[in-house]
C-alpha positions as CSV (number, residue, x, y, z in Angstrom):
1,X,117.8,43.0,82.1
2,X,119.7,45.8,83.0
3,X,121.4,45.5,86.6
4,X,119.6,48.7,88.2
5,X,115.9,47.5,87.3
6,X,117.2,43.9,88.9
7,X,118.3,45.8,92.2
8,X,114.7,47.9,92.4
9,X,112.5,44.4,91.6
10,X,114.9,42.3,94.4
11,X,114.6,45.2,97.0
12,X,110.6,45.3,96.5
13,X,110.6,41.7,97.2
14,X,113.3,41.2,99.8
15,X,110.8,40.7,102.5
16,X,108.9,37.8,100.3
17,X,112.4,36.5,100.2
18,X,112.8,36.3,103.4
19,X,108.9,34.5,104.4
20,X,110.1,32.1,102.0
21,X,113.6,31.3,103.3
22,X,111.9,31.4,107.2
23,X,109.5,29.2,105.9
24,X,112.2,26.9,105.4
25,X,114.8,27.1,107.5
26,X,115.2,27.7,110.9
27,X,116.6,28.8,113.3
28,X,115.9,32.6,111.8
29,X,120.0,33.5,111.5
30,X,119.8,30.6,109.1
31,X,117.1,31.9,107.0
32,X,118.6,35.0,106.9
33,X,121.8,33.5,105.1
34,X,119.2,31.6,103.0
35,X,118.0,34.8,102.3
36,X,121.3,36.4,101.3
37,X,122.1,33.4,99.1
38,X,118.8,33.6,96.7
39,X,119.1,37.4,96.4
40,X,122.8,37.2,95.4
41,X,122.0,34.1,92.9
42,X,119.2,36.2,91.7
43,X,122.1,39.5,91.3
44,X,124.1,37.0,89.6
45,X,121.5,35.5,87.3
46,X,120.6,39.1,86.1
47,X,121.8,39.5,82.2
48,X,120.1,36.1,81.9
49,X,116.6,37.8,83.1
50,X,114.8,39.6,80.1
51,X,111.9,39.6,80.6
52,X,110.3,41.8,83.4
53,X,107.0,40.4,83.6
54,X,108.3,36.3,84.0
55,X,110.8,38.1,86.8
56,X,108.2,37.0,89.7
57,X,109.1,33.2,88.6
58,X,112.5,33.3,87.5
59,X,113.1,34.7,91.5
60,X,111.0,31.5,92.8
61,X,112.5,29.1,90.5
62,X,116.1,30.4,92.2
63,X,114.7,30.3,95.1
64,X,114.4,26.5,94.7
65,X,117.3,25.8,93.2
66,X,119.1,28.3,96.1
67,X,117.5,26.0,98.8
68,X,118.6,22.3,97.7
69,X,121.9,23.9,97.2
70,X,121.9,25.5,101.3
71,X,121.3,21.7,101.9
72,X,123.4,20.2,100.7
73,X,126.2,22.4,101.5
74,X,127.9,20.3,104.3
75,X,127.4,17.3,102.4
76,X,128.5,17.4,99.2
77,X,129.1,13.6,97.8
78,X,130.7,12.1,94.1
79,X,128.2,9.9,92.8
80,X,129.2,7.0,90.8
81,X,128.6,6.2,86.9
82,X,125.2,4.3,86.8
83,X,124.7,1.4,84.5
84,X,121.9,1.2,82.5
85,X,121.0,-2.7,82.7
86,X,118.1,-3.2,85.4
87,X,120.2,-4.7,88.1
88,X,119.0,-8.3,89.8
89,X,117.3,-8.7,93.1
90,X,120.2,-8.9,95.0
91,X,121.6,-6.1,93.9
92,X,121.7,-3.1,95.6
93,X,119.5,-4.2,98.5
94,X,121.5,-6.8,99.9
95,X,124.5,-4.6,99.4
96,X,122.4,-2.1,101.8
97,X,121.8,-4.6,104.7
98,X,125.3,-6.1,104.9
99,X,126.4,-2.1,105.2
100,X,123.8,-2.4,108.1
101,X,122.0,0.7,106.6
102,X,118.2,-1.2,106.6
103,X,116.9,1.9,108.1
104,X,118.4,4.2,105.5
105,X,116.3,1.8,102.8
106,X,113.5,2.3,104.2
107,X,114.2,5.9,104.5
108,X,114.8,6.5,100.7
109,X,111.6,3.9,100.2
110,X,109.5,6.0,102.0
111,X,109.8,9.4,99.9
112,X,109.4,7.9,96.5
113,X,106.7,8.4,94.5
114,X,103.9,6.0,93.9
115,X,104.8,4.6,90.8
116,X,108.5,4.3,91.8
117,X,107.9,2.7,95.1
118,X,105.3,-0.2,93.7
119,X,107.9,-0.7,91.0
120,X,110.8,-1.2,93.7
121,X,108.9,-3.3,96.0
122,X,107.3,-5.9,93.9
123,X,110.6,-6.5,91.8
124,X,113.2,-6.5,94.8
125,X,110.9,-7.1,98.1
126,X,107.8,-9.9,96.6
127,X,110.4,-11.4,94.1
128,X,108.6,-10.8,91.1
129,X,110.0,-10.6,87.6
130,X,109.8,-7.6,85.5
131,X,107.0,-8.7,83.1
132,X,105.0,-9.9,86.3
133,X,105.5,-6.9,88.0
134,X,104.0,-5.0,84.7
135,X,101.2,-7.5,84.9
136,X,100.6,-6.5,88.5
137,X,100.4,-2.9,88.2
138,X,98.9,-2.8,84.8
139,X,101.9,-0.6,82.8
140,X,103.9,-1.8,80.1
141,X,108.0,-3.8,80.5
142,X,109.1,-0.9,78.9
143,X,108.0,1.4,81.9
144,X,108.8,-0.9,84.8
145,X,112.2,-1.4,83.1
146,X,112.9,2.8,83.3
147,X,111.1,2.8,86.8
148,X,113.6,0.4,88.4
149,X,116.5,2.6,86.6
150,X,115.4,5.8,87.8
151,X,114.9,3.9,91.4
152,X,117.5,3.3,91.8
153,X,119.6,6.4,90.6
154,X,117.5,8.2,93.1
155,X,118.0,5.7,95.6
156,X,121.5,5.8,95.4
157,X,122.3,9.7,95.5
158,X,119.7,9.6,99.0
159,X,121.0,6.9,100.4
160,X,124.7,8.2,100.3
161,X,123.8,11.7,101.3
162,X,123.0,13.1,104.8
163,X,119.2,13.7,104.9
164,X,118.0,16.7,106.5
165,X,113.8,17.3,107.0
166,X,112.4,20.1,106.7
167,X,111.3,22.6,110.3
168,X,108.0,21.5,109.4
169,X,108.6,17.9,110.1
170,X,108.7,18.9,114.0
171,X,107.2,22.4,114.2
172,X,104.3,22.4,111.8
173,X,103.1,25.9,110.5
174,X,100.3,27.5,112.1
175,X,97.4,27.4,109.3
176,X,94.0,27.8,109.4
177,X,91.6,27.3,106.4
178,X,88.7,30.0,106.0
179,X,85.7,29.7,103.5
180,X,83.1,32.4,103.1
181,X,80.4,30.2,101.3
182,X,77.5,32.0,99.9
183,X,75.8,28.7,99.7
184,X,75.3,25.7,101.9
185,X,78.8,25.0,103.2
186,X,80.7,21.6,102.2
187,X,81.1,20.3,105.5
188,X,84.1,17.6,104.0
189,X,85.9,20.6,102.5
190,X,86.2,22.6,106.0
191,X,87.2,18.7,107.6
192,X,89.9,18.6,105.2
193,X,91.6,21.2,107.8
194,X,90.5,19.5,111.1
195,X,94.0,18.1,110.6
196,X,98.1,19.7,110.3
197,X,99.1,17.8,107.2
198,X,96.6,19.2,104.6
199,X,97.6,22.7,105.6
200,X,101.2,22.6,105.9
201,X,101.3,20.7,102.1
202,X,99.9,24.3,100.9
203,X,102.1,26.3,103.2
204,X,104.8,24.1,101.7
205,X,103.7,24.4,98.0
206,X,102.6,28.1,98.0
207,X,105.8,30.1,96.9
208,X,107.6,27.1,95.1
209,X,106.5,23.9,93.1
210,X,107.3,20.7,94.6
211,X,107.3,17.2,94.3
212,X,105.7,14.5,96.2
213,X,109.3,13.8,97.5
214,X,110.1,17.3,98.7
215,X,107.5,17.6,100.1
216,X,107.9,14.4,101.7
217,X,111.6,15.7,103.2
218,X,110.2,19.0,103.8
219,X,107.1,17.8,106.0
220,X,108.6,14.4,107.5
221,X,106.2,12.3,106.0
222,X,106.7,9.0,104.1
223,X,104.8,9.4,100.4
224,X,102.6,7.2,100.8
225,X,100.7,8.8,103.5
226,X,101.0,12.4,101.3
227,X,99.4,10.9,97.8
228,X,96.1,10.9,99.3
229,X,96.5,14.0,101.0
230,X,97.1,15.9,97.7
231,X,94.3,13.7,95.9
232,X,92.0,15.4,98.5
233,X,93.3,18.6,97.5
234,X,93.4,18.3,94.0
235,X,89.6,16.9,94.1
236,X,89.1,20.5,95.4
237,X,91.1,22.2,93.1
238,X,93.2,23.5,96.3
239,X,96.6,22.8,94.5
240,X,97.3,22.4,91.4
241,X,99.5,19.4,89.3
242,X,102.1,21.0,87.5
243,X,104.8,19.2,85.1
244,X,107.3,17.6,86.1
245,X,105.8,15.6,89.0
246,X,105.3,19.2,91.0
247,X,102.4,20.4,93.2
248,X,101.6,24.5,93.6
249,X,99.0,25.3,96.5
250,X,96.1,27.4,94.2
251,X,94.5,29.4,97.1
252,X,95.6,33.2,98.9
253,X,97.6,32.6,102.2
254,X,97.4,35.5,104.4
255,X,100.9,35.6,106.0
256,X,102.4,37.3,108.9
257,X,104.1,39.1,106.8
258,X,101.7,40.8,105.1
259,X,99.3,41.3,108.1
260,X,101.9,43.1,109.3
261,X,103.0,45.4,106.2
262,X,98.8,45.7,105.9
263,X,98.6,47.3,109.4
264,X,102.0,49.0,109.6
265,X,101.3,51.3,106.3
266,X,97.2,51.7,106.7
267,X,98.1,53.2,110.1
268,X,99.9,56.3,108.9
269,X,97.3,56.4,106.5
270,X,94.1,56.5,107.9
271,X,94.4,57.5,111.6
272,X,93.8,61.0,111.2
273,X,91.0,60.2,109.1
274,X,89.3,58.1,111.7
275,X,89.9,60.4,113.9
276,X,87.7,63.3,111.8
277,X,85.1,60.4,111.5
278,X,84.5,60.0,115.1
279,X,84.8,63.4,116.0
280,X,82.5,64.4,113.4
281,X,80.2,61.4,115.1
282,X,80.0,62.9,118.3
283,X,78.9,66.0,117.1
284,X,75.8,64.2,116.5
285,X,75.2,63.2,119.6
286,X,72.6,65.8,120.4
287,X,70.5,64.6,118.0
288,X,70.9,61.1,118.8
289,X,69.8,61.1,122.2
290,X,66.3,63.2,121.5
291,X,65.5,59.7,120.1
292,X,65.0,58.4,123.5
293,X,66.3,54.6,123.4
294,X,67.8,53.5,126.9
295,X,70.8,54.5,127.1
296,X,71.1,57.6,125.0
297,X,71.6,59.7,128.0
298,X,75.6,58.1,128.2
299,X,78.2,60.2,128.3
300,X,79.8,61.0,124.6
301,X,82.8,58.0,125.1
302,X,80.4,55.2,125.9
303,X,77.8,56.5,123.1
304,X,80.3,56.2,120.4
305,X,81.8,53.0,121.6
306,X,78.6,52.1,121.5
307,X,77.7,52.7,117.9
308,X,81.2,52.2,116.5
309,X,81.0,48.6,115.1
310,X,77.4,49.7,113.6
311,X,79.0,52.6,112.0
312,X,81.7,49.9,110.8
313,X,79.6,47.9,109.1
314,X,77.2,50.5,107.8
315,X,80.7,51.6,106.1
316,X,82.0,48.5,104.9
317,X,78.7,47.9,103.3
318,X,78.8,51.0,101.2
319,X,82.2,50.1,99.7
320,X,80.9,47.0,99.1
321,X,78.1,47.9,97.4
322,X,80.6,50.2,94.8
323,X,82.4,46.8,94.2
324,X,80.4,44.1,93.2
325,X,82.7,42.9,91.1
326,X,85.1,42.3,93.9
327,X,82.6,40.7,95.6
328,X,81.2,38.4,92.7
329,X,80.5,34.7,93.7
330,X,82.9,32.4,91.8
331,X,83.1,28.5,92.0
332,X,86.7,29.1,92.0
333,X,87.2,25.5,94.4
334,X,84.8,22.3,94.0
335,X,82.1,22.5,96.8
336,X,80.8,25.7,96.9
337,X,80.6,29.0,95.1
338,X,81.9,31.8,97.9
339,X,85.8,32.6,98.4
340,X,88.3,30.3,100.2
341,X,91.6,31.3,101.6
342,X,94.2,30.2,104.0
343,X,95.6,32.1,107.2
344,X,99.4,31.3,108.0
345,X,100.0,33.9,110.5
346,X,99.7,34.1,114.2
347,X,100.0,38.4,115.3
348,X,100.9,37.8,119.5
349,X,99.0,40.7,121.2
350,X,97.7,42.4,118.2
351,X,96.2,45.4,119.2
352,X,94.5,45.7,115.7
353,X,92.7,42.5,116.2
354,X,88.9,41.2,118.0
355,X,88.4,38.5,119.9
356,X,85.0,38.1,118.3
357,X,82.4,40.0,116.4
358,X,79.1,39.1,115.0
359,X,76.8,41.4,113.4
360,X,73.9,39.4,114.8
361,X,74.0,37.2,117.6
362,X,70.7,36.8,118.7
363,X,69.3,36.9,122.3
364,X,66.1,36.2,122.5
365,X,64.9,36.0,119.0
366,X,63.3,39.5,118.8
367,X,66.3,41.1,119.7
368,X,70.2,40.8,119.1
369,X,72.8,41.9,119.6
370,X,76.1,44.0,117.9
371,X,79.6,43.7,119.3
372,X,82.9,44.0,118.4
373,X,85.7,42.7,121.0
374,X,88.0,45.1,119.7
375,X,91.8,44.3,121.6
376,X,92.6,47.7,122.1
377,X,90.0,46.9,124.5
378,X,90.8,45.4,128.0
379,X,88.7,42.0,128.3
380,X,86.5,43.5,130.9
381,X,85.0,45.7,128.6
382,X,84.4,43.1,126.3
383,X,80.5,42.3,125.2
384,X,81.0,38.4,125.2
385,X,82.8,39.1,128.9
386,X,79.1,39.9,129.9
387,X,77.0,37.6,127.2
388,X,75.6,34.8,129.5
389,X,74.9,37.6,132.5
390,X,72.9,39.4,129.5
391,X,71.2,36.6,128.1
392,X,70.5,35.4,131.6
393,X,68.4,38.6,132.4
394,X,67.3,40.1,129.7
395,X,63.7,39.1,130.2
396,X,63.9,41.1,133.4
397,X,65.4,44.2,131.3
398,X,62.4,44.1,128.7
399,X,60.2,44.7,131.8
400,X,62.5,47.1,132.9
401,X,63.1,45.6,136.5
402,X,66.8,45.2,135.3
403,X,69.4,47.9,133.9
404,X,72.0,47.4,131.7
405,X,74.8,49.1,130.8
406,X,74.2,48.8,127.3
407,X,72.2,51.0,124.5
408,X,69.3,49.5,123.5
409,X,67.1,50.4,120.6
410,X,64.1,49.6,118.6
411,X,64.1,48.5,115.1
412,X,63.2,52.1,114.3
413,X,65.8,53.6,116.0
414,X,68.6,51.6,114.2
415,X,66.7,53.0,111.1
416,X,67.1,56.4,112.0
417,X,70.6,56.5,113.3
418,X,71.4,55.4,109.9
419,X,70.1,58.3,108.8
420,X,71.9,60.6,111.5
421,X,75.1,59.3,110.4
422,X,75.0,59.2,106.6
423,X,77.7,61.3,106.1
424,X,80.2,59.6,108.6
425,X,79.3,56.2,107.2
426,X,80.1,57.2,103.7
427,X,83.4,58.6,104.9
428,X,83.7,55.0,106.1
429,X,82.8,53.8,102.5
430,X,85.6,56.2,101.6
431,X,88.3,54.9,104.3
432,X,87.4,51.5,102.6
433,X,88.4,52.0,99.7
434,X,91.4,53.4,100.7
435,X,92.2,50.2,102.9
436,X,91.2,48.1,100.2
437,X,93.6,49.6,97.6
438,X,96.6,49.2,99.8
439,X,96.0,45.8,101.2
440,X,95.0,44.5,97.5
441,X,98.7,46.3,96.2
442,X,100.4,44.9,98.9
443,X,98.8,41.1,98.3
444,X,99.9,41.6,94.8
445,X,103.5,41.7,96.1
446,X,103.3,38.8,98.6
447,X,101.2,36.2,96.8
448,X,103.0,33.9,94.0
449,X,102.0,34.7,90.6
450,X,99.4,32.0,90.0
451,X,97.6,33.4,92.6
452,X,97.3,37.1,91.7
453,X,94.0,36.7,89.8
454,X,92.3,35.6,93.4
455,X,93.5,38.9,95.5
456,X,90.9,40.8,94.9
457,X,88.3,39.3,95.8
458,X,89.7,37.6,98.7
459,X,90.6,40.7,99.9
460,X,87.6,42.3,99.2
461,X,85.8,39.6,100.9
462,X,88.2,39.6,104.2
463,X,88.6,43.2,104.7
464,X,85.9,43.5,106.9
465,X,87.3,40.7,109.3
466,X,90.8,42.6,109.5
467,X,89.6,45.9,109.6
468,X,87.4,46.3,112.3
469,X,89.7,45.9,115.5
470,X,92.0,48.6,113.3
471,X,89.9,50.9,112.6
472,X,88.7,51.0,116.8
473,X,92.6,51.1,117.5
474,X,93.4,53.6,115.3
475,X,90.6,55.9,116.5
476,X,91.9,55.5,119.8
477,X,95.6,56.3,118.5
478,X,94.1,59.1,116.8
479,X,93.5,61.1,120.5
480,X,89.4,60.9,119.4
481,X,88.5,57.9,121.6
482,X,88.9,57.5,125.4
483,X,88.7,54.4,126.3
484,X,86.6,54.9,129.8
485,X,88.4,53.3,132.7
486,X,84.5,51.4,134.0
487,X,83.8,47.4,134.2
488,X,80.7,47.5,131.1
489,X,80.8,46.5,127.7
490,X,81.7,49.1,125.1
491,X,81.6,48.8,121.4
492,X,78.0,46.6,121.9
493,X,74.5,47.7,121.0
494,X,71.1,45.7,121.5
495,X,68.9,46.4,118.9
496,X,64.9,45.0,118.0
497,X,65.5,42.9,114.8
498,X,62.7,43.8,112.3
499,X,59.6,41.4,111.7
């Protein structure tokens, strides 16, 4: 591949680099000259590349190859001719205990593989010969013969190298498993993630294969304990079995990364749009209030607070209803047809964000309410801030002996504002689309290649979740929205739910 088309695909993919080699290494000067390694290697590697479309794996596969080498860089060792009789039982371990390295053994032990480590400890630790052994585990002399040798090649190279676990092994990532089941949820499969080590074996696996024993250095964790782990996952078809003995996690990870890259571009292209929207809503205002629900005589801030998150979701359904595609309902994991995905990142003070939305939380079962805890938002002015005061009273507010600061409107009402605002809640439909488009392009750059065929509907399916703190912040970047300086909720409606 010529070197000019290598330079454009490295530099559109420098910052995947990177959340790969931080994902590795600390502290983040490190991954940085982890960084610099893999994009030179890849530079070097570049008349060997010709094929443009495999280039997503050839940069992985160097990736992995980068890594083990960063490694083993201060510890570079001459290992000895092997011979290739099956040695006797005092071989190599008593040699390891009079060297007083018992706790190296059981090091080196502890990341083999299941098939290596049963061979190893019947023949040298329970005594038994090699045709017992084959006897005991059911495989043929020929196998436990090549087992033994392969042992102890592999315990040989560990024991006389310097081992170094991976950051995970002390400072697991933060990853949180999120299924949107259009069925009755699997209540095992959302378990599986009540717990760190499922999780960080597909933060682990997602950008690179690896094998039991990497991911055994990488997370800290002896084997043993991570062969049922990846059983689970596999009986989910969470991460798939590759050759070679490797693991690849089979699900979208939203990273920091790409949150970040989502929000940072989507800002300069849709604030002023959002702003048009809302202005273009309060010039409805008029008409809204001669409907006569309590609180329609608010002033024009509050009113559009207000009915943001309806307008929101009025939008988002209206783009969803162009794209049902997008939004088709797959069995893509055993347990549930719906769309699964896993969140890596963790945004400190994200002004983009909410701190909770639902589109119906009920309140006294013939009304509910709509919220959106926006974080451009002060807490104070935060619906759920107020819930238990509202739920407390709001038998007193039906009889009107009670006030509250919040519209509240009839099943018919809802109907019509619907109505009122058709043409701001297509533009919503529109914005969507837009949104949609650039967080499914910038997926596409960010997700490992067996993963690609999943970003669209995953994103499809999330955009809602990440979209609705943004859009509120970005109408309030946009100079459209005040954000009223008063201790009430905003962006909260009450509304009668229909019989």
């Amino acid at each position: 591949m010529e070197q000019e088309k290598v330079l454009r695909l490295v530099e559109e993919h420098m910052k995947t680099i990177f959340a790969y080699a931080l994902s590795r290494i600390s502290p983040r000067e490190d991954a940085e000259d982890l960084a610099g390694d893999i994009i030179l290697a890849i530079l070097q590697s570049a008349p060997g590349i010709r094929d443009e479309n495999a280039f997503f794996g050839y940069i992985w596969s160097i990736a992995a190859n980068t890594y083990k080498k960063f490694l083993r860089k201060r510890n570079r060792v001459r290992l000895e001719e092997l011979e290739e009789e099956i040695p006797s039982q005092d071989d190599f371990t008593m040699e390891i205990l009079n060297a007083a390295e018992y706790n190296t053994l059981r090091r080196e032990l502890a990341l083999l593989s299941r098939e290596y480590r049963e061979c190893t400890i019947a023949y040298y630790f329970d005594g038994l010969s090699c045709g017992e052994t084959a006897s005991k585990l059911h495989i043929s002399l020929e196998m436990v013969k090549y087992y033994l040798f392969k042992t102890r090649k592999i315990m040989k190279e560990g024991i006389s190298m310097e081992r170094e676990f991976g950051q995970k092994s002390y400072k697991p990532a933060r990853f949180e498993f999120k299924v949107i089941f259009a069925d009755k949820a699997n209540m095992e499969y959302q378990n599986l993630f009540n717990r760190k080590l499922s999780g960080n074996i597909l933060v682990s696996a997602y950008y690179t294969p690896m094998t039991i024993r990497e991911l055994a250095i990488e997370l800290g964790v002896a084997a043993v304990y991570l062969e049922d782990e990846i059983a689970l996952l596999e009986k989910y078809n969470l991460i798939s079995s590759l050759s070679g003995g490797k693991y690849q996690s089979r699900l979208v990870i939203l990273t920091e990364d790409y949150m970040n890259e989502v929000y940072r571009k989507a800002e300069k292209e849709i604030t002023a749009d959002v702003g048009e929207i809302i202005l273009s809503a309060k010039s409805r205002l008029r008409e809204v209030r001669t409907l006569g629900f309590s609180g329609s005589d608010m002033e024009d801030e509050r009113l559009i607070w207000a009915m943001l998150f309806e307008l929101i979701r009025n939008g988002w359904h209206a783009f969803k209803a162009a794209h049902e595609e997008q939004f088709r309902e797959e069995e893509l994991y055993r347990g549930g047809r719906g769309t699964c995905y896993g969140v890596s990142y963790e945004l400190q003070d994200n002004e983009y964000g909410i701190n909770s939305f639902a589109g119906y939380a009920n309140i006294n079962g013939r009304y509910a309410a709509s919220y959106a805890d926006m974080n451009i938002l002060p807490e104070k002015n935060w619906f759920t801030s107020s819930w238990d005061k509202i739920r407390e009273n709001f038998s007193e507010v039906l009889t009107g002996n009670v006030m509250l600061d919040i519209p509240i409107i009839s099943a018919q009402q809802k109907k019509e504002l619907g109505t009122i605002f058709r043409e701001e809640i297509a533009a919503l439909g529109k914005l969507y689309e837009a949104l949609y488009r650039s967080a499914g392009k910038t997926m596409r750059e960010h997700a490992p290649q067996n993963v690609v065929s999943m970003v669209d509907n995953v994103v499809a399916n999330t955009l809602l979740f990440h979209s609705v703190g943004f859009i509120g912040a970005c109408a309030v970047k946009s100079g459209a929205l005040a954000i009223p300086d008063i201790d009430v909720p905003l962006a909260a409606m009450i509304y009668e739910v229909p019989e």
